[in-house]
Structure formats: C-alpha cells, structure tokens
C-alpha positions in Angstrom: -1.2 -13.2 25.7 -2.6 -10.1 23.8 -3.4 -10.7 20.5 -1.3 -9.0 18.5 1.8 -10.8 20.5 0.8 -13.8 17.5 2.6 -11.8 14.8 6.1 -11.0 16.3 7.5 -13.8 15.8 5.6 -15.4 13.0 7.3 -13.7 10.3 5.7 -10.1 9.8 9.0 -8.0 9.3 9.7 -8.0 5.8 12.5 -10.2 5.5 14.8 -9.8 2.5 13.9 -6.7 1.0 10.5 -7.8 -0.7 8.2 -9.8 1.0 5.1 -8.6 2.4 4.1 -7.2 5.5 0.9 -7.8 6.7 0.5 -11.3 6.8 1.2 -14.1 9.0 3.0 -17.8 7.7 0.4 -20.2 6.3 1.2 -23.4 7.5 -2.1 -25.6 8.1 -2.8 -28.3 5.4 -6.0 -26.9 4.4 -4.6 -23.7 4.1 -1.6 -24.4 1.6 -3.4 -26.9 -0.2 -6.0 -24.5 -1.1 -3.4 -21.9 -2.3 -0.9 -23.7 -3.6 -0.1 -22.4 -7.7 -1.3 -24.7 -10.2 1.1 -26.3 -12.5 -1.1 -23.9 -15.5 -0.1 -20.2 -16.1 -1.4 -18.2 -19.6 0.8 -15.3 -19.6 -1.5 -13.6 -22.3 -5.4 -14.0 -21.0 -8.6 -12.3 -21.2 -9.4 -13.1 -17.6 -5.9 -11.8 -17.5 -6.5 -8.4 -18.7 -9.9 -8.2 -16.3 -9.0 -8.9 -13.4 -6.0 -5.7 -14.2 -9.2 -4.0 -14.6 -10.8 -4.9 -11.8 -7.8 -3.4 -9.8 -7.9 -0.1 -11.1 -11.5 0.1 -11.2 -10.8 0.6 -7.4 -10.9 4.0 -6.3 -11.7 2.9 -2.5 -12.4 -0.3 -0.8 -13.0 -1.0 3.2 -12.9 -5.2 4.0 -12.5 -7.1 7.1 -9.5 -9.3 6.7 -8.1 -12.6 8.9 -4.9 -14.1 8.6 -3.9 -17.2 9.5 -0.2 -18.6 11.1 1.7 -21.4 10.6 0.1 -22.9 13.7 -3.4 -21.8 13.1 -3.8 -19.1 15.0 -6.2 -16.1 13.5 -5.9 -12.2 13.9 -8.5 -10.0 12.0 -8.5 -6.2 11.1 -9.8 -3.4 8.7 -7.8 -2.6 5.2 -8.5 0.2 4.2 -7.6 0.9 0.2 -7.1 4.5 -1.7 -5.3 4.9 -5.2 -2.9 5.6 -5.6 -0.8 3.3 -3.3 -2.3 3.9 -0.2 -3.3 1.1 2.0 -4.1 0.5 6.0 -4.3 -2.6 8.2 -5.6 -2.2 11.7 -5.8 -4.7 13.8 -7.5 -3.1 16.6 -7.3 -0.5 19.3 -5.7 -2.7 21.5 -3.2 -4.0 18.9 0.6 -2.9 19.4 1.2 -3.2 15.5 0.1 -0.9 12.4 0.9 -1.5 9.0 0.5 1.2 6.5 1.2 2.8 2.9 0.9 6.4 2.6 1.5 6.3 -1.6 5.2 5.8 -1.6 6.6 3.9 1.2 5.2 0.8 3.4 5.6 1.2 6.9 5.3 -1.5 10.0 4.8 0.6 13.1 5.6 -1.2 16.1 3.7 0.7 19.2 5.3 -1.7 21.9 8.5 -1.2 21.3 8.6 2.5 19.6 10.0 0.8 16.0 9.1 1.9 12.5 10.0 -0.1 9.7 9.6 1.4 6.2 10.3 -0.5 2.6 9.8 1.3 -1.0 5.8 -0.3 -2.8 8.1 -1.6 -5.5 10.0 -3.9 -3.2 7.2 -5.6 -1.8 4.7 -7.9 -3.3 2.0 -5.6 -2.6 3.1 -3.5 -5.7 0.6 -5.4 -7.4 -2.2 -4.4 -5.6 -1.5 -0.7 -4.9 -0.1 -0.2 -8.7 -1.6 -2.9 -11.3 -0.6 -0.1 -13.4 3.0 -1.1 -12.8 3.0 -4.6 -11.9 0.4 -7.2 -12.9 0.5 -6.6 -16.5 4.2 -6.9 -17.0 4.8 -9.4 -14.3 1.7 -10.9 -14.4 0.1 -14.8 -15.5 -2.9 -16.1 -15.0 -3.3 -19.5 -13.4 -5.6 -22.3 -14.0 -7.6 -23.5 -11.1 -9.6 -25.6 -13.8 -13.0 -24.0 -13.1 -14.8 -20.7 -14.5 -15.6 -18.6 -11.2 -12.1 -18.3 -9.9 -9.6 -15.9 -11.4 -5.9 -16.5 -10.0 -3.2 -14.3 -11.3 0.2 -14.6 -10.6 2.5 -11.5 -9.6 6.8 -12.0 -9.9 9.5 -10.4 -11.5 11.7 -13.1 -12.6 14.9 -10.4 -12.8 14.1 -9.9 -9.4 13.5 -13.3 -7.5 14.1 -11.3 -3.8 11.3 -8.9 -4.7 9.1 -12.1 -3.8 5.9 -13.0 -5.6 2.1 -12.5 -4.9 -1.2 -14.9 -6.0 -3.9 -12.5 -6.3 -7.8 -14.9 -6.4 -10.6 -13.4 -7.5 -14.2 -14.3 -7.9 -16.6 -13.1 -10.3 -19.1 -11.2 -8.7 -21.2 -8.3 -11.4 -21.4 -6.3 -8.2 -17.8 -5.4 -7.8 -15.7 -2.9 -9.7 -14.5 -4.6 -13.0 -16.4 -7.6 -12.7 -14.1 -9.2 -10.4 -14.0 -8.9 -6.4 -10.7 -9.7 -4.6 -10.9 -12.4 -1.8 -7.1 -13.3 -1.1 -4.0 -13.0 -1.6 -0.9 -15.6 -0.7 2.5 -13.2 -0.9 5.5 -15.6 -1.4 9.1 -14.2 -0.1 12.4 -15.5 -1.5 12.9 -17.9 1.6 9.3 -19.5 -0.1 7.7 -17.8 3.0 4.2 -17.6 2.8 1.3 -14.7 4.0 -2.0 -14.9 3.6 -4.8 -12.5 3.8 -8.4 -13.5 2.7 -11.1 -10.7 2.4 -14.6 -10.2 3.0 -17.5 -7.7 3.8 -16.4 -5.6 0.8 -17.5 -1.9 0.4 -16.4 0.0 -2.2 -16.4 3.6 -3.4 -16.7 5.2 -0.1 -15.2 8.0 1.6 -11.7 7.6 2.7 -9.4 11.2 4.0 -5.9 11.2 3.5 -5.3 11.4 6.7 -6.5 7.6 7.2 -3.0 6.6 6.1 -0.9 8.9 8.4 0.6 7.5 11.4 2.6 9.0 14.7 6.0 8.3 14.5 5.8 6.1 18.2 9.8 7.1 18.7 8.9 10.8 19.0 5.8 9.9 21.0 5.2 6.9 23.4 1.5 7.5 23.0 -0.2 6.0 20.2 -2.7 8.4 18.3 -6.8 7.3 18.8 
C-alpha cells in the first residue's frame, strides 16, 4: 500500500463546504486529549492580539508537517506559506495527492484518478491562517490551557457553523516572527470531524516563486509535473 493510499478514505475531501483539506481524522486518545478546547475562551486578549501578529508577521515559512489518522497512521510533507493566501502541501514525489492555495481558491489535486477539487479560502478553516487579516480577529478567542508558554486561539464564525472551526497553538519562541511560532492546528468540520497538522523545522523569510503554488490540471494531462 503506497502511502498516500492512507488519506482517501480517511476524510481529506472537504466535506460540507468548510472543513479543511489537508489533514487526516484524529482519533488516538493521546491525540484528542491533547487538543481537545478548554472549557476557557477570552474573546478580548493580549495574547490574543499577538499571536494575530505573529500571523501576519509571516511573509514566508517552509515546515515539515505529519498528520495523524483516526487509526494512527502518520504521512509527512512540506508546507510551503506565501501572503497572501498562498499555501502548498507536498507529500512527496511518489504521493498521488497535492493540496494547494494559489491566493484565492484551495485546491485538492488528485494525480491517481485525474480529479481536482477546488473550495473558495473563506469556506475553509484555513482562512485563518492564510488571512488573519480577515478571520482571527473577528472570529477569534483565545483559550486557556492554564499555563504561560502555550498560546491557543480559537477560529469560528458562529453565523456560519458549516464553515467549520480551527484551533490554532502556539509557543512562544523570540526567534519567530511576532514572538509566537506556530506548531499545530486541529480544524474542526460541522460533522465535529477533526484534522490535525503539527509543525516543525521552521524557516522563515525565505525565498518562495509564485510558481511554487501552480499545479497541472491532471485531467488535461495524465502526467504529473516534477
């Protein structure tokens, strides 16, 4: 079994108009225990207003990422992040399955069966992330996770309960932009369907073309670019 055959049928299709794409179902104990939202939320915080600033300090950013299923089975990639809005996950060169913002849309390009799937930023959690501008100041509260290292904010529009919701965790760290580095993120659909994604091997500021973000449309070409 090839490894990206984990994520068909674990949930990565953006269900429901608003959940988010490049995760897989968290389902172990330790795993839902440790992400689970406290019962605490400050809708007005300074930590609040920081970790918004974090976000947009971000003009570029290159982690490795893992995600973790239901069953606990791991895949890791490469996101790639570039205001505005764009964002990459590769899983590999052997991987059948690309997920990728080019600004304005959020596409799942499927290279095994020549499928593209493509949802508006602002109908998936991930609006957060690619536009704090938008999102985690209006939609935002911070939660309390009852110690001083962790910053956990809270994403949701409550007019919008399909849209989904997204836990954002930061940890403070001088070194990243804003004061705050981004190690996860749990997105949350309507059918309480959870993704994870947890981060490391940061590198910010570096340089990222445009045409990182492009894909080839797989039903106009059955071979997948390199």
């Amino acid at each position: 079994m090839r490894k990206m055959k984990l994520l068909r049928p674990l949930g990565i299709t953006l269900a429901a108009a608003g959940t988010c794409a490049l995760g897989l179902s968290l389902g172990s104990t330790s795993a839902s225990s440790t992400f689970a939202p406290p019962a605490v939320a400050q809708a007005n915080s300074p930590d609040l207003d920081r970790a918004v600033t974090a976000l947009r300090a971000i003009s570029t950013m290159k982690a490795d990422f893992n995600q973790i299923d239901r069953a606990g089975n791991v895949v890791n990639g490469t996101m790639t992040l570039k205001r505005p809005g764009k964002i990459r996950f590769d899983y590999g060169e052997d991987a059948d399955l690309l997920v990728v913002s080019n600004g304005r849309s959020l596409y799942m390009i499927d290279y095994e069966v020549n499928q593209v799937e493509r949802w508006p930023i602002r109908n998936s959690p991930l609006g957060a992330l690619l536009d704090p501008n938008r999102d985690v100041k209006q939609f935002g509260t911070l939660l309390s996770l009852g110690g001083s290292e962790v910053v956990s904010v809270d994403v949701r529009d409550p007019n919008r309960p399909e849209y989904g919701r997204i836990i954002m965790n930061f940890v403070r760290n001088r070194s990243a932009p804003g004061g705050l580095q981004l190690m996860n993120w749990v997105a949350v659909d309507a059918q309480n369907y959870r993704t994870t994604v947890r981060l490391s091997n940061h590198r910010y500021g570096i340089s990222v073309p445009d045409s990182t973000f492009r894909f080839r449309d797989p039903r106009r070409s059955s071979r997948r670019p390199r």
